[in-house]
DRENTI-173277 format. One record per atom (N, C-alpha, C): x, y, z; residue in one letter. Coordinates in steps of 0.1 Angstrom, whole numbers, padded with zeros to 4 digits, always signed. Layout:
<sites>
XYZA
...
</sites>
This chain:
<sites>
+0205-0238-0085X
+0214-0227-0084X
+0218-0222-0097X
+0222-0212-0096X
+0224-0203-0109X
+0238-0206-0115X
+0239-0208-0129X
+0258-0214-0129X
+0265-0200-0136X
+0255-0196-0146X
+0268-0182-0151X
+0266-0172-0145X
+0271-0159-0148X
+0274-0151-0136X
+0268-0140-0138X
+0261-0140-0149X
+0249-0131-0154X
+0235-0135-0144X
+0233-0152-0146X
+0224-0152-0136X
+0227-0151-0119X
+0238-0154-0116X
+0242-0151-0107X
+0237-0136-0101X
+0242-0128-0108X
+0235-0112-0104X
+0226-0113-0103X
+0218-0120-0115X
+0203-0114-0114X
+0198-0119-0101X
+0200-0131-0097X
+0193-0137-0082X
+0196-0126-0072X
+0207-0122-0075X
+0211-0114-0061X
+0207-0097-0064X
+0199-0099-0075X
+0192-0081-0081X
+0177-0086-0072X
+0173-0101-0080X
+0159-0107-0074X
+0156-0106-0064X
+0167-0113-0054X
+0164-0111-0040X
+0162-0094-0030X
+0169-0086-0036X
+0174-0074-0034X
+0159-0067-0030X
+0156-0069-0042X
+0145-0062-0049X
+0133-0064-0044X
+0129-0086-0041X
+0120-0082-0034X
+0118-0083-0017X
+0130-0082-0015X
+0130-0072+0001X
+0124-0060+0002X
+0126-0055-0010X
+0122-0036-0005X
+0110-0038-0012X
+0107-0049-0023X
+0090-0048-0022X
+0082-0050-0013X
+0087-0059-0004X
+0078-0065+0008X
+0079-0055+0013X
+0089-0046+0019X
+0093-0036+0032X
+0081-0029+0027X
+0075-0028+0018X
+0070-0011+0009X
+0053-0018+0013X
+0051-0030+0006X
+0037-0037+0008X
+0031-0034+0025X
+0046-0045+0032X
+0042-0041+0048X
+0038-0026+0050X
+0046-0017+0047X
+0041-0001+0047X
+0029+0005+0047X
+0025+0000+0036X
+0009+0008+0027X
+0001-0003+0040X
+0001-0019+0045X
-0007-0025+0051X
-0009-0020+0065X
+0005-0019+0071X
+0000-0009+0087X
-0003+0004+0085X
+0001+0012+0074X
-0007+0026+0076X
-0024+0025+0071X
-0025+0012+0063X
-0041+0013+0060X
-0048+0005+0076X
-0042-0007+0076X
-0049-0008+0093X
-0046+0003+0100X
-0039+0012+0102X
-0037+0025+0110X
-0051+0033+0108X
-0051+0039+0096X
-0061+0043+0091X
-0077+0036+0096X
-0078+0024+0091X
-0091+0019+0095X
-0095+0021+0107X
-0084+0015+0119X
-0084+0021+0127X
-0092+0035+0133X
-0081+0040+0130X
-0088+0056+0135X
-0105+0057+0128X
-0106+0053+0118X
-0122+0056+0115X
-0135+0046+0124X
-0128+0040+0130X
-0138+0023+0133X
-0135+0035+0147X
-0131+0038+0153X
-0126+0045+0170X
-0135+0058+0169X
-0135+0065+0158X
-0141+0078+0155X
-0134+0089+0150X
-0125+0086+0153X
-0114+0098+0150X
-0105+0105+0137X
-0120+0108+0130X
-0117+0110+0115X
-0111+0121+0114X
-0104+0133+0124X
-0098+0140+0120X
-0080+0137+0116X
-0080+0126+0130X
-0068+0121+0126X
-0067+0113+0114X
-0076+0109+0110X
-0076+0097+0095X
-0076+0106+0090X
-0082+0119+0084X
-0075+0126+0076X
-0065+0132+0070X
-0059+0130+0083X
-0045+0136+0083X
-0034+0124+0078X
-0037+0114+0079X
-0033+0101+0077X
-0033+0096+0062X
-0043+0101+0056X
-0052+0099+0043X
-0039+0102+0034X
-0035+0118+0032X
-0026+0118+0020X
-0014+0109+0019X
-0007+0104+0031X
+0004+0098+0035X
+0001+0084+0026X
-0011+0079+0028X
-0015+0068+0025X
-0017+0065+0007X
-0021+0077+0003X
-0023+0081-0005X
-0014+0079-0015X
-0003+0082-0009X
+0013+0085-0017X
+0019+0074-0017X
+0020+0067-0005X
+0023+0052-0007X
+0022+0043-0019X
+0003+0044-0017X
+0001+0034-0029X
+0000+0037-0042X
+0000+0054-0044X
+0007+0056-0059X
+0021+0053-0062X
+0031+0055-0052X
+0044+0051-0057X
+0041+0035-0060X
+0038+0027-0052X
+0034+0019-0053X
+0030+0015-0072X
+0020+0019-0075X
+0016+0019-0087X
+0024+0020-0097X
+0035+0031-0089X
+0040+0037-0101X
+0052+0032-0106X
+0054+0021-0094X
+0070+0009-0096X
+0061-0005-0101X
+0047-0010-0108X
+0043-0021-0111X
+0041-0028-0091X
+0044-0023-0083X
+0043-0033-0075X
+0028-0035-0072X
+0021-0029-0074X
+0004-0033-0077X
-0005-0025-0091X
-0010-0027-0095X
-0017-0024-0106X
-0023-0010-0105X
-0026-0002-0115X
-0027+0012-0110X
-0045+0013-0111X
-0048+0002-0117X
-0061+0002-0115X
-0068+0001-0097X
-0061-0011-0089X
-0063-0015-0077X
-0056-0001-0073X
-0048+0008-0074X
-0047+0021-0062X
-0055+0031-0065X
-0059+0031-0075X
-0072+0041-0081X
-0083+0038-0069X
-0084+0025-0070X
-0103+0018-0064X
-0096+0017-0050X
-0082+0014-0041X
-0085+0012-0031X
-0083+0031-0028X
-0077+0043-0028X
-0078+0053-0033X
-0097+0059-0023X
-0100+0053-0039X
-0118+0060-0042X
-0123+0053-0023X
-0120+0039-0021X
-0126+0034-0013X
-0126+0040+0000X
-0113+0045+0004X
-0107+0049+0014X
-0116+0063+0020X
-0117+0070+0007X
-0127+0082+0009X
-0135+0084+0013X
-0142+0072+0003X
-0159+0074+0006X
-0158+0065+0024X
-0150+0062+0026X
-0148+0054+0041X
-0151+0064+0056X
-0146+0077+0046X
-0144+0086+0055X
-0157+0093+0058X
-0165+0095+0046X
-0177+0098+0042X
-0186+0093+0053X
-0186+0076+0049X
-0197+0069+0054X
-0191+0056+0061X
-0184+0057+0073X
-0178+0043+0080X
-0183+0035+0080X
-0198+0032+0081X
-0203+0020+0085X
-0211+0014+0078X
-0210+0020+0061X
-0220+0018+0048X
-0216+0008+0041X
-0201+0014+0047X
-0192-0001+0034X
-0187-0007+0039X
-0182-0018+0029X
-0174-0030+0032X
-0158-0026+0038X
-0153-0039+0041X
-0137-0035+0046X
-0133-0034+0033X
-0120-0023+0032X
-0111-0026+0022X
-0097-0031+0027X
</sites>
């Protein structure tokens, strides 16, 4: 346990902080199973519609360090060409 009161805060900044990272990860993970979803069913007009939302996620995402902006670039590109060709590629 923390004894001064400076670290005190900060546990209680730590903790704070990664609740709403988790809240934000769980986020981007059921709208991408959402997404896969709809493309594995057929229903690429609705995954389209899906697509920017998802989109936006994982840039904010990027854009707080909570994943690397390289990995929302490539999961991003992946997602596309998904839409392209469902059954060419791998899972992302």
């Amino acid at each position: 346990m923390p004894i001064t009161t400076s670290a005190k805060k900060a546990l209680k900044k730590n903790l704070a902080q990664r609740k709403i990272n988790k809240e934000k990860k769980e986020t981007i993970k059921k709208t991408k199973k959402e997404y896969l979803n709809l493309i594995k069913t057929g229903k690429i007009e609705e995954a389209k519609k899906i697509l920017p939302n998802l989109y936006q996620l994982v840039d904010k995402a990027a854009k707080t360090n909570l994943i690397k902006k390289n990995k929302a670039s490539r999961l991003k590109s992946r997602w596309a060409q998904k839409i392209e060709n469902p059954n060419k590629l791998p899972k992302t």
